[in-house]
Steps between C-alpha positions, in 0.01 A plus 500: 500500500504830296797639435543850656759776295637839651513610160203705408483808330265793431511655163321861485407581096349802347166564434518798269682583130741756443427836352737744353754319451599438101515098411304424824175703483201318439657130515382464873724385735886487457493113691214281464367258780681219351801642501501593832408211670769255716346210499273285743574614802460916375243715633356751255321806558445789285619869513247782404802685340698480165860331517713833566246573748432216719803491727417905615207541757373771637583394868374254756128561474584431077215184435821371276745554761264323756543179286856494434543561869268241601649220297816576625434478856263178388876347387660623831243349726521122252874503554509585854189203557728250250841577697274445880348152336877374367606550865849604621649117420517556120 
């Protein structure tokens, strides 16, 4: 029988360098996939946004604010479904 975690994860990196900035322009990004990464249960997706960027959006109808929302509620609805399968008993 496969073993089934709660723990998963979703890991957002950035998909553009930094410019302007002196010591950082022109390296690319500031955290590389690699290092972002959790482990085998980590969803990864990509921002379109450098890293002091890609935690502002523009508002809801933001394509990069869509995903962030959208894996969160993904998490909400997998908890909710794990806590109805475990049952009230455990």
């Amino acid at each position: 029988m496969a073993q089934r975690t709660l723990f998963e994860s979703t890991t957002f990196q950035e998909n553009s360098g930094i410019s302007g900035i002196k010591g950082l322009s022109g390296k690319g990004r500031v955290v590389t996939d690699d290092s972002s990464e959790l482990g085998q249960h980590d969803r990864k997706d990509h921002i379109e946004k450098n890293h002091m960027d890609m935690c502002k959006f523009f508002g809801a109808s933001d394509p990069e604010y869509d995903k962030v929302a959208g894996e969160i509620n993904r998490h909400i609805l997998r908890l909710r479904q794990g806590t109805d399968e475990r049952g009230a008993s455990e």
